[in-house]
C-alpha positions in Angstrom: -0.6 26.8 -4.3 2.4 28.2 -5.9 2.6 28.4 -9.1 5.2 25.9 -10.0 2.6 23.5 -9.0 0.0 25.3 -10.5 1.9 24.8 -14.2 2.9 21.3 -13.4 -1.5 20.5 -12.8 -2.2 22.5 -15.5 0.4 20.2 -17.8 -0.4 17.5 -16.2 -4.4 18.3 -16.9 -3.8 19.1 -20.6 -2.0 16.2 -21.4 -4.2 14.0 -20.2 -7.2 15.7 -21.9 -5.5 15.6 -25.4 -4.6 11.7 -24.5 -7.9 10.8 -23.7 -9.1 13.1 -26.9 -7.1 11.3 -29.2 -8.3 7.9 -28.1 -11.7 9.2 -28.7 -11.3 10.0 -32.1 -9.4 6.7 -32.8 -12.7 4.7 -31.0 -14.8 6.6 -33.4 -12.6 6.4 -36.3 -12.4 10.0 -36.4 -15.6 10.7 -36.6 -15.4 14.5 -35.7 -19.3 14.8 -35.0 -19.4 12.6 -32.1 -17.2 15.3 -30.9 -19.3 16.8 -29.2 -20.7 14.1 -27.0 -17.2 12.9 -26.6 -16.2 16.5 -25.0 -18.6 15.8 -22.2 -16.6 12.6 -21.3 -13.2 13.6 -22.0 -13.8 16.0 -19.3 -15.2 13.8 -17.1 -12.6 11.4 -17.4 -9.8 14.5 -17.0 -11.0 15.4 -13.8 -12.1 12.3 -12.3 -8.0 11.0 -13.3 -6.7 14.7 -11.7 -8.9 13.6 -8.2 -7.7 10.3 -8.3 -4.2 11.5 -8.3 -4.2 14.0 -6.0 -6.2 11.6 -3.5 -3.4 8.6 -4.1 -0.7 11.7 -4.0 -2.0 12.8 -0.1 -2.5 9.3 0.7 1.4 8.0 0.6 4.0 9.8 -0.4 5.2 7.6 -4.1 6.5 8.4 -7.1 3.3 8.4 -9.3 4.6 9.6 -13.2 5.8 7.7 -15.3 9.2 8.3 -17.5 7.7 8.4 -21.1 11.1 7.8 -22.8 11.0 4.2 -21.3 7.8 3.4 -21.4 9.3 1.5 -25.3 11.4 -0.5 -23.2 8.6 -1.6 -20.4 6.3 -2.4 -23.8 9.0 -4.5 -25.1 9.5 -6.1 -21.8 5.1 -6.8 -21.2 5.1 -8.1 -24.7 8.4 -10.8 -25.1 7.3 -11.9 -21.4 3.4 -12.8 -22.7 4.8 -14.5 -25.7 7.3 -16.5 -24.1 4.6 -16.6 -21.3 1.8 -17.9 -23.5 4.4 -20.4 -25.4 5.3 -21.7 -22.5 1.7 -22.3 -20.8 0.6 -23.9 -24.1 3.6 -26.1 -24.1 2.6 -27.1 -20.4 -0.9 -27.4 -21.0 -0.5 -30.0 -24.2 2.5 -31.9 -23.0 0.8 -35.7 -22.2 3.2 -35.3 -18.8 1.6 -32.3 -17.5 4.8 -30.5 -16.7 3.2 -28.3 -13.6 4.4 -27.4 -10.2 1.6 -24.9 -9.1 2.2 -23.0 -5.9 2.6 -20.0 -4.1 5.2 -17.4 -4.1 5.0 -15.1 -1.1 7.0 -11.8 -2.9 7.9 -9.0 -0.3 8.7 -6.0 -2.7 11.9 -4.3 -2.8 11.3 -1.3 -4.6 7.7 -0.1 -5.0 5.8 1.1 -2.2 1.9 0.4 -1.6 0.3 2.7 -4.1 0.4 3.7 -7.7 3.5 2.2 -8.8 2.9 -1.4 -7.0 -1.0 -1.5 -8.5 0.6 -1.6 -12.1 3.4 -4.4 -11.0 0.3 -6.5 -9.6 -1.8 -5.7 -12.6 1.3 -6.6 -15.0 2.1 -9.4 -13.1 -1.9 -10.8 -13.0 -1.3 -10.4 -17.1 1.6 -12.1 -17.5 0.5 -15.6 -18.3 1.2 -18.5 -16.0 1.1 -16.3 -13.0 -2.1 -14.3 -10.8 -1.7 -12.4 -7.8 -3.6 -13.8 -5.1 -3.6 -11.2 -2.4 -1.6 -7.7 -1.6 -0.5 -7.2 1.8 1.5 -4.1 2.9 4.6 -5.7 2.9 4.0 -8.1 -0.4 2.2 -9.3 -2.3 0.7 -13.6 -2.9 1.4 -14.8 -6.3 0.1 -18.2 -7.3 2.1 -19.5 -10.3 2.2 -22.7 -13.1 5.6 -23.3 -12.3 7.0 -23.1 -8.3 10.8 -22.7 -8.6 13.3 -19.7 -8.2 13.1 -18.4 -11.8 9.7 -17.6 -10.9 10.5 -15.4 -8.2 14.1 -13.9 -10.1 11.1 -13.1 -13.1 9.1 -11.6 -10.2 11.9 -9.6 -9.2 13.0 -8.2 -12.8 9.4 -7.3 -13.3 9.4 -5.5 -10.2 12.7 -3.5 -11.3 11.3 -2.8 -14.8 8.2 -1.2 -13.1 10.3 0.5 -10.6 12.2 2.3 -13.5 9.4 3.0 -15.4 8.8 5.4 -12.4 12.3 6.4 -12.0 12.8 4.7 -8.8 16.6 4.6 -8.2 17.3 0.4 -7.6 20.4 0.9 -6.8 20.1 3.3 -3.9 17.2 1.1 -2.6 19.5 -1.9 -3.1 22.1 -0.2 -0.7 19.6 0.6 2.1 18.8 -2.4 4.4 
């Protein structure tokens, strides 16, 4: 192991252990005493997160971190997408007309490959209201949705290319390859 990747684990390790310390303290409402029990988990859950990545990281070859300067803009995105989401699923529900077109949206992903980065588009797009991912297949993934038209699958796809930012997946480049 050289020891640029020695440093980049070592970050990598640290940062994780001071995340996962902080939300301990803000669980216990910084309650320093419970410290000390909480040290025996926090390094639990360090190491168990450093295996896990390493096993996802020899298993296909994806981009796995995250850009933290736009994670803002992928909050903003999750959280205007459940309120109109929610709004618009309420609206449905209550209407005497029952305004629904449930279905299935077969989605084959452009960007993300099977891994990491396409477990958080499912999991965001499960949360989302209106919409639940049925099944994920290697090439796509089954979403059944409220509402079966195209701006279901264009929201789909802008979900998909908010994720594959967040990673710092070039869409443009993987626009241009067939």
């Amino acid at each position: 192991m050289s020891k640029r990747f020695f440093f980049k684990d070592l970050k990598v390790l640290v940062f994780t252990a001071l995340l996962l310390a902080f939300i301990w303290l803000v669980l216990v409402e910084f309650d320093y005493r419970s410290f000390i029990v909480g040290a025996f988990f926090i390094l639990i859950a360090t190491s168990l997160s450093y295996c896990l990545r390493v096993v996802q990281d020899k298993k296909v070859e994806v981009k796995s971190s995250i850009r933290l300067l736009l994670l803002p803009k992928f909050v903003f995105f999750f959280v205007t997408q459940s309120i109109v989401g929610g709004f618009d699923t309420a609206k449905r529900a209550f209407s005497p007309a029952l305004n629904i077109k449930p279905g299935f949206i077969k989605y084959q992903m452009r960007f993300l490959t099977m891994g990491v980065n396409s477990n958080l588009f499912t999991n965001l797009v499960s949360l989302l209201p209106g919409s639940l991912i049925v099944m994920q297949e290697p090439d796509g993934i089954i979403v059944h949705v409220l509402s079966l038209n195209t701006a279901s699958q264009n929201d789909l796809a802008k979900c998909e290319s908010i994720v594959a930012n967040l990673y710092g997946i070039d869409i443009c480049a993987a626009k241009a390859t067939p």
